[in-house]
C-alpha positions as CSV (number, residue, x, y, z in Angstrom):
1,X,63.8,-167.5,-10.2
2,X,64.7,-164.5,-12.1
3,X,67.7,-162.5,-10.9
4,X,66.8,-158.8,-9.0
5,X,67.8,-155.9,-10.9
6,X,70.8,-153.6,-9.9
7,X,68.9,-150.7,-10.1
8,X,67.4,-149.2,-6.7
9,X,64.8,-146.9,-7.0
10,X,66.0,-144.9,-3.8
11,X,68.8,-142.8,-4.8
12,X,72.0,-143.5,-2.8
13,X,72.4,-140.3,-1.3
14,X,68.6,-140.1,0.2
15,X,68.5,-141.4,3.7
16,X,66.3,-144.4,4.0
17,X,63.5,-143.1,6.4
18,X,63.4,-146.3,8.4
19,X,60.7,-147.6,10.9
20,X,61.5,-150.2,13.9
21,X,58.7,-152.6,15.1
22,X,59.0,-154.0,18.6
23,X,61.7,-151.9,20.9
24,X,62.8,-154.6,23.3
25,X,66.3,-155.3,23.4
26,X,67.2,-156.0,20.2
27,X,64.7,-153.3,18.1
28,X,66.1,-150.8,20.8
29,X,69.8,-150.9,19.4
30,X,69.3,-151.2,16.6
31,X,67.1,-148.1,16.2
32,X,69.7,-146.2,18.4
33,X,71.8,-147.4,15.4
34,X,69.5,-146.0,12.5
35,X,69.5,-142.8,15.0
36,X,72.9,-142.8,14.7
37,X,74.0,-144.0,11.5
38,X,74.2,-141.2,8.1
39,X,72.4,-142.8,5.5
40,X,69.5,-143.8,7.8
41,X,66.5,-141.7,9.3
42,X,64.3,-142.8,11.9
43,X,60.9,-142.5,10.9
44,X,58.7,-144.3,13.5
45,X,58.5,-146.8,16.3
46,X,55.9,-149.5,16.6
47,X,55.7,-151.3,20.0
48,X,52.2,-152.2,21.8
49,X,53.6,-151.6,25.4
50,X,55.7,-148.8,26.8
51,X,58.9,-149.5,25.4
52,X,58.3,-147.6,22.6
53,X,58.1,-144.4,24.8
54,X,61.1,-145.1,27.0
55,X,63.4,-145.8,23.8
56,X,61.8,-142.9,22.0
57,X,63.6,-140.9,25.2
58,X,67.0,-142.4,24.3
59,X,66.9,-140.7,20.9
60,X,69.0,-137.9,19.5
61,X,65.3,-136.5,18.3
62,X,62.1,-138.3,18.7
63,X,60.2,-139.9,16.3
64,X,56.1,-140.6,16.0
65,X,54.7,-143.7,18.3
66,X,52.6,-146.6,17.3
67,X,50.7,-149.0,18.7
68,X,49.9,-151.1,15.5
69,X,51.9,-151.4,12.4
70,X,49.7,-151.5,9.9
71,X,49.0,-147.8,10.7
72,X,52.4,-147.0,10.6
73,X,53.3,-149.0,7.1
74,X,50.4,-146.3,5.6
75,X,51.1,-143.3,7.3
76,X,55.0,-143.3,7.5
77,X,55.6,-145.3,4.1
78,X,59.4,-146.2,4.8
79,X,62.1,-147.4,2.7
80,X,63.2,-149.4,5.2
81,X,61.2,-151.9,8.1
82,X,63.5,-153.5,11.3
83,X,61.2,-156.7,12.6
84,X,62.6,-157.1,16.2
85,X,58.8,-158.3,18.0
86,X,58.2,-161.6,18.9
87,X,58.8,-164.4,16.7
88,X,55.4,-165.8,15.4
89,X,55.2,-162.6,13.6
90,X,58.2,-161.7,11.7
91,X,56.8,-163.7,8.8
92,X,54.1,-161.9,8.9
93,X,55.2,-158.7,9.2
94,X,58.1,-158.9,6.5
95,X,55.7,-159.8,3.8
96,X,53.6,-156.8,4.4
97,X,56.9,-154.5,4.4
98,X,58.1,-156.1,1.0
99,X,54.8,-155.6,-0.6
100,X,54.7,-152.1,0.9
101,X,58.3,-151.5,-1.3
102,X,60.5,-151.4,1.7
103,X,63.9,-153.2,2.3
104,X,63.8,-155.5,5.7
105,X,65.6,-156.6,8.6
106,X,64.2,-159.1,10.8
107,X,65.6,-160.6,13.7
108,X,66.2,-164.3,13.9
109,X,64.6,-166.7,12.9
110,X,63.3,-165.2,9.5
111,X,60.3,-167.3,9.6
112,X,59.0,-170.4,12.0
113,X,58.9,-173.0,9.4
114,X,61.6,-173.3,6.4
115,X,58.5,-173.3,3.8
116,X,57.9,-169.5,5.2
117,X,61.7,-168.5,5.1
118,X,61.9,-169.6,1.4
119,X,58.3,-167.3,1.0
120,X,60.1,-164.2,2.2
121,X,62.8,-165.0,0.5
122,X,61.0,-165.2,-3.2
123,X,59.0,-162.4,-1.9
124,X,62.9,-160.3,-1.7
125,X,63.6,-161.5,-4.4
126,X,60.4,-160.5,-6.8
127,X,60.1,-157.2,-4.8
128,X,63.9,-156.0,-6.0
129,X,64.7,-155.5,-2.1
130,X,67.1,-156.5,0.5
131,X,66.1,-158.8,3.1
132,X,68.4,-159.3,6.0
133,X,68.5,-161.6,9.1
134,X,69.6,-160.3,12.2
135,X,72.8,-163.0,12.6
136,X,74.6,-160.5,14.7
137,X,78.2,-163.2,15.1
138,X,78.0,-162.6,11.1
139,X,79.5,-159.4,12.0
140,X,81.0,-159.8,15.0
141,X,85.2,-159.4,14.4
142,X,86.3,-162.2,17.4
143,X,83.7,-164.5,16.2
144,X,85.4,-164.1,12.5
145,X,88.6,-165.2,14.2
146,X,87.2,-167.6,16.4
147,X,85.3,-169.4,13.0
148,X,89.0,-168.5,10.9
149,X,91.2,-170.3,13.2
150,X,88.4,-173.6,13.2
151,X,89.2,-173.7,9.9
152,X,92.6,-174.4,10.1
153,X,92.4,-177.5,12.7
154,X,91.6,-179.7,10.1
155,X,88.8,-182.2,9.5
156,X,86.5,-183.4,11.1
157,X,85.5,-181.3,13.6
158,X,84.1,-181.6,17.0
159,X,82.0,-178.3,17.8
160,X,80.2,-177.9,21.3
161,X,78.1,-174.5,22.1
162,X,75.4,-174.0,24.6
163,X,73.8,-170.7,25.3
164,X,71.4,-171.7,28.5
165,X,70.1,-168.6,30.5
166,X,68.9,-168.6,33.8
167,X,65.9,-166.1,33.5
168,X,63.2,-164.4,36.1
169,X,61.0,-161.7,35.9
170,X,60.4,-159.9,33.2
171,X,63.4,-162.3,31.3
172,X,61.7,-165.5,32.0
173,X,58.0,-163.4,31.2
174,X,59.7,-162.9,27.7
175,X,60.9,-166.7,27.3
176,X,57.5,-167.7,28.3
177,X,56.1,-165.8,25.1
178,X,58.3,-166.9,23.0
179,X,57.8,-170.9,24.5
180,X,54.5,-170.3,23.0
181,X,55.9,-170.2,19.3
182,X,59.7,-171.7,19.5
183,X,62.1,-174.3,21.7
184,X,65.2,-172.6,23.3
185,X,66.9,-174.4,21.1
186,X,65.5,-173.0,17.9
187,X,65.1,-169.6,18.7
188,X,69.1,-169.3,19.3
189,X,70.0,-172.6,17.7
190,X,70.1,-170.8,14.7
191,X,73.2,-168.4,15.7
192,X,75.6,-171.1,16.6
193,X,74.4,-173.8,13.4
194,X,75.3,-170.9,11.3
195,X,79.0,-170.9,12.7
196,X,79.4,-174.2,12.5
197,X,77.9,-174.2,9.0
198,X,80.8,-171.6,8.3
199,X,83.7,-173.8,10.6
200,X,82.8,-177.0,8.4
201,X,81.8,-175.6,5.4
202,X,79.9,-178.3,4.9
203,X,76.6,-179.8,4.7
204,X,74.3,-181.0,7.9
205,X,73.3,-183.8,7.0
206,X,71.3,-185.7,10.0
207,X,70.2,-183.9,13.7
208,X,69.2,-185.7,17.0
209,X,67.5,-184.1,19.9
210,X,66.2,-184.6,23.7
211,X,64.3,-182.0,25.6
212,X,62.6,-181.5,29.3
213,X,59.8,-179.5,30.2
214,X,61.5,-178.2,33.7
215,X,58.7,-175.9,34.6
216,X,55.4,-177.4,36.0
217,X,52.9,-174.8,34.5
218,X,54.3,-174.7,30.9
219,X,51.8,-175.5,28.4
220,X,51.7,-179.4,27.5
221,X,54.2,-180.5,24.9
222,X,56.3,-177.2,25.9
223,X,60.2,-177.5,26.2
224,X,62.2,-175.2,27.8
225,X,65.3,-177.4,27.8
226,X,66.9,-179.3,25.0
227,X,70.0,-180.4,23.2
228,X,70.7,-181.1,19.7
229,X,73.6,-183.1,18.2
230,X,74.0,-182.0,14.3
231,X,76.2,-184.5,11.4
232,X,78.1,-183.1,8.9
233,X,78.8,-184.1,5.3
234,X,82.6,-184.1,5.7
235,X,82.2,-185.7,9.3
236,X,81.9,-183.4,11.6
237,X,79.6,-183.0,14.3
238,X,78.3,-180.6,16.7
239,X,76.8,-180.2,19.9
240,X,74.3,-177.0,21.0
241,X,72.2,-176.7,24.3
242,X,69.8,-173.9,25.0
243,X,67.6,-173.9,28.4
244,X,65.4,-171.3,30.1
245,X,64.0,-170.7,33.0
246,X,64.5,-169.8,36.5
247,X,65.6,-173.2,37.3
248,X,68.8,-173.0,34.5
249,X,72.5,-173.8,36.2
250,X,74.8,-171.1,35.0
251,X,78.1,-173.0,36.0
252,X,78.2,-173.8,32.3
253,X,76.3,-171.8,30.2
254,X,78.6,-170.5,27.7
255,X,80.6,-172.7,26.0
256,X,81.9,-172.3,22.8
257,X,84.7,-174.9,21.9
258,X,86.1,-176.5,18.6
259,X,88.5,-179.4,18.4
260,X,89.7,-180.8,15.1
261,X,93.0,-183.1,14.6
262,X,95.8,-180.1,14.6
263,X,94.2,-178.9,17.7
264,X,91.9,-176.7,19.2
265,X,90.0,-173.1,19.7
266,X,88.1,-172.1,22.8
267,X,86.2,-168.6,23.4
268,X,87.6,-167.3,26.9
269,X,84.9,-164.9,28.4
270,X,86.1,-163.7,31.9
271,X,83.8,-161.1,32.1
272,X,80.7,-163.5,32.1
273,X,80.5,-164.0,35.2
274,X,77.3,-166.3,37.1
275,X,74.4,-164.3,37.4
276,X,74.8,-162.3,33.7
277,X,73.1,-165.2,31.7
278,X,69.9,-163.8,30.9
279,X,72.0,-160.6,29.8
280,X,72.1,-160.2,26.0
281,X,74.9,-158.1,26.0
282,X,76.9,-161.4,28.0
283,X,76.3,-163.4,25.2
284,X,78.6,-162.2,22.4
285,X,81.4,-161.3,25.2
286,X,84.6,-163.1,23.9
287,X,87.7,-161.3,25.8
288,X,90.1,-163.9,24.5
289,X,90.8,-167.1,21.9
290,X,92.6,-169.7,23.8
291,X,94.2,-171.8,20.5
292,X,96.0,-174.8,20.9
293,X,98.1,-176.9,19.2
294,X,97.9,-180.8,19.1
295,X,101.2,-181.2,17.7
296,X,103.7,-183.6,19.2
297,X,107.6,-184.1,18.8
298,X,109.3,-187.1,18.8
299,X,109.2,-187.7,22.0
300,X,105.2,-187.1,22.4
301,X,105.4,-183.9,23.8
302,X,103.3,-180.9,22.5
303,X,105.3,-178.5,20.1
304,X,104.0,-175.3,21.1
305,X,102.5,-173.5,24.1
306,X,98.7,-172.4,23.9
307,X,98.2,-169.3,22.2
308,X,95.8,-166.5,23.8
309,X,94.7,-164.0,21.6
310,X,92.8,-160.5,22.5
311,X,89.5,-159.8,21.9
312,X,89.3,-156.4,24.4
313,X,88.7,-154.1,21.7
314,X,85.4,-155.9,20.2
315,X,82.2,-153.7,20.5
316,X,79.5,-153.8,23.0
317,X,76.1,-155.4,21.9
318,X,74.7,-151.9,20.7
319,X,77.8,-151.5,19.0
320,X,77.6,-155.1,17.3
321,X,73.8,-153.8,16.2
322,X,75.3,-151.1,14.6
323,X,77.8,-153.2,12.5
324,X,74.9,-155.2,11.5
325,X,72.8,-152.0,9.7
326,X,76.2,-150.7,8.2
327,X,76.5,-153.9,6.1
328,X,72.5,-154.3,5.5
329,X,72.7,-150.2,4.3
330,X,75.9,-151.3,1.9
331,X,73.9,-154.3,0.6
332,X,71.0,-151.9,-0.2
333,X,73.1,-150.0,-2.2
334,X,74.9,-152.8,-3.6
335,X,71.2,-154.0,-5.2
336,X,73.0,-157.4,-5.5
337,X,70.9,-160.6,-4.1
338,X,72.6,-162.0,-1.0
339,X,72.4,-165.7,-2.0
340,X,74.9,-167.0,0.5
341,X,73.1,-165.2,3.5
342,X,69.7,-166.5,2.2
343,X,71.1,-170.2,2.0
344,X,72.7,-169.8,5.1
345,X,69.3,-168.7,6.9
346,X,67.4,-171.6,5.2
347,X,69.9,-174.3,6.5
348,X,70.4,-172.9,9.6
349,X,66.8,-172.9,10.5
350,X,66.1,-176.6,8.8
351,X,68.8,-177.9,11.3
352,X,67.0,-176.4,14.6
353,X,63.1,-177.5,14.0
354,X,64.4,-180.9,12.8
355,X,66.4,-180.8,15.8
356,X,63.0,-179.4,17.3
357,X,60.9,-182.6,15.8
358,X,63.2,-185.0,16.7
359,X,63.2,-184.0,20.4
360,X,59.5,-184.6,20.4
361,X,59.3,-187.9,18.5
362,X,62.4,-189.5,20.1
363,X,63.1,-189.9,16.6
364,X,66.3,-189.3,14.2
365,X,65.5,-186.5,11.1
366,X,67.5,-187.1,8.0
367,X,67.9,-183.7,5.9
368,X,67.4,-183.8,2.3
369,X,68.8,-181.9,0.1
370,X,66.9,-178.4,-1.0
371,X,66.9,-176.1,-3.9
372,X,69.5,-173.1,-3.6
373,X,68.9,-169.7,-4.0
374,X,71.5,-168.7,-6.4
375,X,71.3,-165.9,-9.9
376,X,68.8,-167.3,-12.7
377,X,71.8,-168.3,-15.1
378,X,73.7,-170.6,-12.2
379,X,70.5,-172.9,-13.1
380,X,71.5,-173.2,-16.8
């Protein structure tokens, strides 16, 4: 692979005229952050139902409306395309933007098999242009903490997560769609094998999986439950559980815990309270680190009281979004390659669908080791 050029051939000071497809949740902040956000100018919004036309309300001036993107990518020619529909076609989609000469952002996962990530990926790479995931706890400040202070408990670590959500309506309409494409515990597997990628620093080495279909009508071989348990080179292990549905207990369905031999580090979220589990914005609430200390003295007592530290200033979920297109604008002007984010996506997303095959054979997947992304003269 050769390394990208420096060089941009937008000039730093131009506003990248930028053009959002799909204005759910997640395309609606962050084009409300492109809206907001100097360096960025929203140039269009592509959406095939009427979400398009209520966000288009929300902004500080509104922008043309599209039903099919296509369209847009010739009419509007942007600098910049935000992927945020459904998951099947983010692949899809992204390719067309980098051949079209525009830098993209695309919500998780990048791609629905790891031999399409590494595509886009060359495809960046060859086009000269940035290419971002949407791995919103990348940028989150408590989640820094919470993955700084794992580090220091030592190894190996013991890492459990779950995100289940109990969802209805329009939430569980949603989750059907995306049934049709990925597992629960892909589609926001990938978040939480990222962090624990980052905790160990290590490399997963073999997954486990079991999965239910809960819901009666759900096409055959359709999971909407399932749990993965995830090796690490150094020793560690972790634990994730995703599950949707209307049927989905939420006594327990955030929990985000690390234990290693000098103690442990718990995210304390008050605020999510039982009934807010199909709410995005619950799902990167924090409020406080509990950190403990294993430590004993002489006698076998602990050495120090728990710590609790305060997370009440982090941003809300549009404010997060808006986090996220501040870095991707700096890494466009950078014109740097962002190896470790592309490695990180690639690893993150082999864990989940062999965590996603090995729920459906029963069977153990081994993970062998890939090529990196990394500069041209790293491979000398």
């Amino acid at each position: 692979m050769s390394p990208a050029s420096t060089v941009l051939s937008i000039p730093t000071t131009t506003p990248l005229r930028t053009l959002v497809v799909g204005c759910g949740n997640m395309g609606a902040s962050h084009a409300l952050a492109y809206d907001a956000i100097d360096g960025y100018v929203l140039c269009g919004l592509v959406a095939r139902g009427r979400s398009k036309v209520d966000l288009n309300a929300r902004l500080a001036k509104p922008v043309p409306l599209f039903d099919d993107y296509e369209t847009a990518l010739r009419e509007l020619r942007p600098d910049v395309v935000c992927i945020a529909s459904y998951p099947d076609t983010h692949e899809a989609f992204a390719l067309r933007a980098l051949e079209a000469g525009c830098h993209v952002f695309v919500e998780k996962p990048l791609a629905t098999t790891v031999e399409g990530t590494r595509r886009l990926i060359a495809a960046a790479l060859a086009a000269n242009r940035q290419l971002m995931v949407g791995y919103v706890l990348r940028q989150h400040p408590s989640w820094q903490r919470f993955i700084a202070e794992a580090q220091r408990l030592g190894k190996p670590l013991v890492m459990r997560m779950n995100l289940n959500q109990q969802s209805s309506g329009l939430a569980w309409q949603k989750h059907r769609a995306i049934l049709d494409t990925l597992s629960p515990v892909v589609d926001c597997g990938v978040h939480y094998i990222d962090v624990m990628c980052q905790m160990t620093g290590a490399t997963p080495v073999r997954v486990s999986a079991i999965g239910a279909a809960l819901a009666s009508d759900l096409a055959p071989g359709t999971l909407n439950y399932g749990q993965l348990q995830v090796c690490f080179s150094d020793g560690s292990i972790g634990w994730y559980e995703a599950g949707w549905g209307p049927m989905i207990s939420e006594t327990a369905f955030f929990v985000k815990d690390v234990m290693g031999p000098r103690g442990s580090v718990s995210i304390v979220a008050d605020g999510v309270a039982r009934g807010r589990s199909a709410d995005i914005a619950a799902h990167t609430e924090t409020q406080r680190l509990l950190v403990h200390c294993g430590e004993l003295d002489a006698e076998g007592r602990l050495v120090e009281a728990d710590r609790e530290l305060s997370c009440e200033d982090e941003p809300d979920h549009d404010g997060l979004c808006a986090l996220e297109q501040r870095h991707f604008l700096a890494r466009i002007h950078s014109g740097e390659p962002d190896y470790e984010h592309w490695n990180s996506v690639v690893d993150s997303l082999r864990v989940v669908l062999a965590a996603d095959e090995s729920m459906r054979t029963g069977m153990m997947q081994y993970l062998e080791p890939v090529e990196r992304f990394m500069p041209e003269e790293a491979h000398r």
